[in-house]
C-alpha positions in Angstrom: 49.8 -23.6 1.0 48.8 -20.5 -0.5 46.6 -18.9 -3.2 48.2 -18.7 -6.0 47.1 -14.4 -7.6 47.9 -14.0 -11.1 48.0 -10.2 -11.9 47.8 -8.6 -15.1 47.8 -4.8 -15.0 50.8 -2.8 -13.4 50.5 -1.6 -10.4 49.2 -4.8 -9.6 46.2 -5.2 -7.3 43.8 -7.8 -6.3 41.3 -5.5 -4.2 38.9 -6.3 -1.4 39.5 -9.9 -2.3 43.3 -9.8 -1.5 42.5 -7.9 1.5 39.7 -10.3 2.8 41.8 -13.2 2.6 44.6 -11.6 4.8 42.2 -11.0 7.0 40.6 -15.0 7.3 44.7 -16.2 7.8 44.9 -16.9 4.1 48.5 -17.2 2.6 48.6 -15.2 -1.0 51.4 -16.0 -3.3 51.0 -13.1 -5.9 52.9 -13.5 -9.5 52.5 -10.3 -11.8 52.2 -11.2 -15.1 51.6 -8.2 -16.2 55.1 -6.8 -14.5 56.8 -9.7 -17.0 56.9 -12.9 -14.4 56.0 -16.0 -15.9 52.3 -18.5 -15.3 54.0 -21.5 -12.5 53.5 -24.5 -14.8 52.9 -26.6 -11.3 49.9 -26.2 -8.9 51.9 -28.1 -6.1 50.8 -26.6 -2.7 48.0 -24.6 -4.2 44.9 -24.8 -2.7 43.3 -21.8 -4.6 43.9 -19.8 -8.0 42.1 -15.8 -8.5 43.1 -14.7 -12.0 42.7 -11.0 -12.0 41.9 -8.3 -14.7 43.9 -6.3 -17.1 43.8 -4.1 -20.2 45.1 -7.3 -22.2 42.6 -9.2 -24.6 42.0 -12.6 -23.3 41.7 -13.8 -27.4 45.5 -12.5 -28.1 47.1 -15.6 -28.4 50.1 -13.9 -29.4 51.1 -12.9 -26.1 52.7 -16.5 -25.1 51.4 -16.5 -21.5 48.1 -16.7 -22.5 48.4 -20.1 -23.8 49.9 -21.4 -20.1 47.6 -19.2 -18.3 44.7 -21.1 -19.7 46.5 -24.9 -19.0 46.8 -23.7 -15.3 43.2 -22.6 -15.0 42.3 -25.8 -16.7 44.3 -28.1 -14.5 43.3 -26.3 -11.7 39.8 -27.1 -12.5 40.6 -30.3 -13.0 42.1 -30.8 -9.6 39.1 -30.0 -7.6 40.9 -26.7 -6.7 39.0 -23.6 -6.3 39.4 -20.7 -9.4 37.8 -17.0 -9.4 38.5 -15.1 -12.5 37.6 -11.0 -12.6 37.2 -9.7 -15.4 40.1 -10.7 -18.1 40.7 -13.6 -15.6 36.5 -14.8 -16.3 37.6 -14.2 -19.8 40.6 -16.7 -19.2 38.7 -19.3 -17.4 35.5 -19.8 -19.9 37.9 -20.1 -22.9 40.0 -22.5 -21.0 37.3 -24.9 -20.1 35.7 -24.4 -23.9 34.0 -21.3 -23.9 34.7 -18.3 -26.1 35.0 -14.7 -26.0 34.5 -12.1 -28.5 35.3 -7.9 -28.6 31.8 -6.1 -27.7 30.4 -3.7 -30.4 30.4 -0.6 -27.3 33.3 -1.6 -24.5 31.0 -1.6 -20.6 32.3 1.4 -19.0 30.8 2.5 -15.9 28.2 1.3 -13.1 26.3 -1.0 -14.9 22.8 -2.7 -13.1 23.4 -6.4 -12.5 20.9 -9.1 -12.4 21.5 -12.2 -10.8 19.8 -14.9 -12.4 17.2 -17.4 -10.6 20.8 -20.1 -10.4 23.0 -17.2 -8.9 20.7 -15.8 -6.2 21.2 -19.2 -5.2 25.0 -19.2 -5.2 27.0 -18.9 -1.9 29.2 -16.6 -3.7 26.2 -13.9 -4.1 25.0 -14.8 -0.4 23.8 -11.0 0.9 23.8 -9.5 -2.5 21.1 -7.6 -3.9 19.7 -9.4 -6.6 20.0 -6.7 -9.0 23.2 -4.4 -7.8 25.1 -1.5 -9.3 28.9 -3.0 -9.7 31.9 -1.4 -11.3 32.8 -2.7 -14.4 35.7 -1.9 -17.7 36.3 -4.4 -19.9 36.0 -4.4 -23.7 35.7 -8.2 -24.2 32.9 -10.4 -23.5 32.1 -14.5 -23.3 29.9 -15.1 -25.9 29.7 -18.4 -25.2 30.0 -20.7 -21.8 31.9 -23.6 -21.7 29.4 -26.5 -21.3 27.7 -27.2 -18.3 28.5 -23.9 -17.1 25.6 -21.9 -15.5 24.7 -18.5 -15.8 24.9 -16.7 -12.7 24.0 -13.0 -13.5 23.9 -10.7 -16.9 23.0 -7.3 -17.9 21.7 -5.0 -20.5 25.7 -4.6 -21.6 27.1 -7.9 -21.3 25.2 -11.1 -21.2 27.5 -13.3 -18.8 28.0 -11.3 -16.1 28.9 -14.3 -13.4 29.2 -17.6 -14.1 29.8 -21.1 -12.2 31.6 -24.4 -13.5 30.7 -26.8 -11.2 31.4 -26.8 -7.6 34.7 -24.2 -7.5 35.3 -22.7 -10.1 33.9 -18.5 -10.5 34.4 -16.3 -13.1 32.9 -12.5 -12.8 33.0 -10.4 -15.8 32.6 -6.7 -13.8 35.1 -5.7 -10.9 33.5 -6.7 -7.3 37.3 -5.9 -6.5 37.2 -2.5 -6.4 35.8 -0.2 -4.5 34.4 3.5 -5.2 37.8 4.8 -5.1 39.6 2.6 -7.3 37.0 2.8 -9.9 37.3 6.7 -9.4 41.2 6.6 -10.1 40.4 4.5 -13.0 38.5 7.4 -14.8 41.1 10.0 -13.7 44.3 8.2 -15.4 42.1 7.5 -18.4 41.9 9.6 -21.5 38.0 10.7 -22.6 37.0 8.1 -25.0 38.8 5.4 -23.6 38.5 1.7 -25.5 36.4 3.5 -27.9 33.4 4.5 -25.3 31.8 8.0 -24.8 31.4 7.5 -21.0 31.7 10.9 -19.5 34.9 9.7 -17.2 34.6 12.6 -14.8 31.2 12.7 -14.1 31.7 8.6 -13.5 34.2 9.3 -11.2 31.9 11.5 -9.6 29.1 9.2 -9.6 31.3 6.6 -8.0 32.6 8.6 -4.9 28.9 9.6 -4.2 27.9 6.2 -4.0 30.6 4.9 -2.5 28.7 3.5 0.7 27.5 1.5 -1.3 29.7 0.1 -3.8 31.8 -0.6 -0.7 29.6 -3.1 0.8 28.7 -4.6 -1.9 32.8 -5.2 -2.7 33.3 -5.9 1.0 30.6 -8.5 1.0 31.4 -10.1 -1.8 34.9 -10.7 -1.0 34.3 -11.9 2.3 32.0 -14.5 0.5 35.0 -15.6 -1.7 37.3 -16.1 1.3 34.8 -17.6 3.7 33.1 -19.7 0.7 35.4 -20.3 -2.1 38.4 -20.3 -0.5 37.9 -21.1 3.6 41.1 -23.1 5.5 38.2 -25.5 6.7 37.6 -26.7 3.0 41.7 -27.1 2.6 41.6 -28.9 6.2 39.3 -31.4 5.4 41.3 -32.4 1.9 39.8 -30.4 -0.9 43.4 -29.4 -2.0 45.6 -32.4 -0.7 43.7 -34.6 -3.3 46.6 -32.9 -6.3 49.8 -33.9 -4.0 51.5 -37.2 -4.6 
């Protein structure tokens, strides 16, 4: 049974969180959307969905697999089996369980601070996290609203859900605890100055991001460890926390 990564951007990539569940045994079925394969329509021997990023806006509902990305989050919610969106994939997952999301007035560039909330210092996922941390984040998009009985895991001055939970399984992260400081570096270098409309300085970012790469490393290593040991573990899929959607 593997987890199921959907990938939007091309090159594909899931990150430290791909490479922390290699690590724990985890099989990983990849399908790259973004590369022109199509959402599975079936969750059968699945016991985890991550829904990465991408430069595509999770409110253009004329791209078609947008639409059956959402009914597979949705059903995967509904199964009890575990979901982590980054980014477009958070995006995905709030307005798939009710939510919406709406372009921001200045796109969140850069290495923004943070904040968990009182709920998310909490959280397993943040277990070993500083409470208010310098992550990478590039997205243009933001939930505006959370789909009910959501919680509010962390925000910041840019983007008010940063992190939020949906009962016991089910993650979405608005910034990128996938990368680490090089990909974020890369990120600035293959992008034109004013990218999505924002006057970050993309060299001195990339700069910024190697020199406190110690850093953002742990913090990316950490967290993905906590997604693959928490989220995700074989124990949970052992003791029938998957086997419930197989007839």
């Amino acid at each position: 049974m593997p987890i199921l990564i959907l990938e939007h951007s091309d090159p594909p990539g899931s990150g430290s969180i791909g490479q922390a569940f290699t690590r724990h045994g985890l099989r990983v079925r990849s399908v790259r959307i973004g590369a022109g394969e199509s959402v599975p329509h079936e969750l059968d021997d699945v016991y985890g969905v991550v829904s990465m990023g991408g430069r595509q806006s999770a409110t253009d509902d004329s791209l078609p697999w947008i639409s059956d990305e959402m009914n597979l989050l949705k059903s995967a919610v509904n199964a009890g089996i575990p979901v982590l969106g980054v980014c477009l994939g958070a995006q995905l997952l709030a307005r798939a369980l009710g939510g919406q999301v709406a372009r921001m007035e200045t796109p969140s560039i850069g290495l923004p601070q943070i904040d968990l909330s009182p709920v998310g210092r909490d959280d397993p996922l943040f277990r070993g996290l500083p409470w208010f941390g310098t992550w990478p984040s590039w997205h243009q998009d933001e939930i505006v609203e959370l789909p009910d009985d959501a919680r509010t895991l962390a925000g910041s001055a840019e983007c008010k859900v940063e992190a939020f939970a949906h009962g016991i399984s089910a993650y979405g992260v608005q910034f990128h605890p996938e990368w680490t400081a090089e990909p974020l570096a890369a990120q600035c270098e293959k992008n034109d100055p004013g990218a999505m409309g924002s006057d970050v300085d993309l060299v001195a970012l990339a700069a910024t991001a190697r020199d406190q790469a110690e850093s953002i490393n742990r913090q990316s290593e950490r967290f993905a460890v906590n997604v693959a040991s928490y989220l995700m573990p074989v124990e949970r899929v052992n003791q029938g926390m998957a086997k419930d959607i197989h007839h």
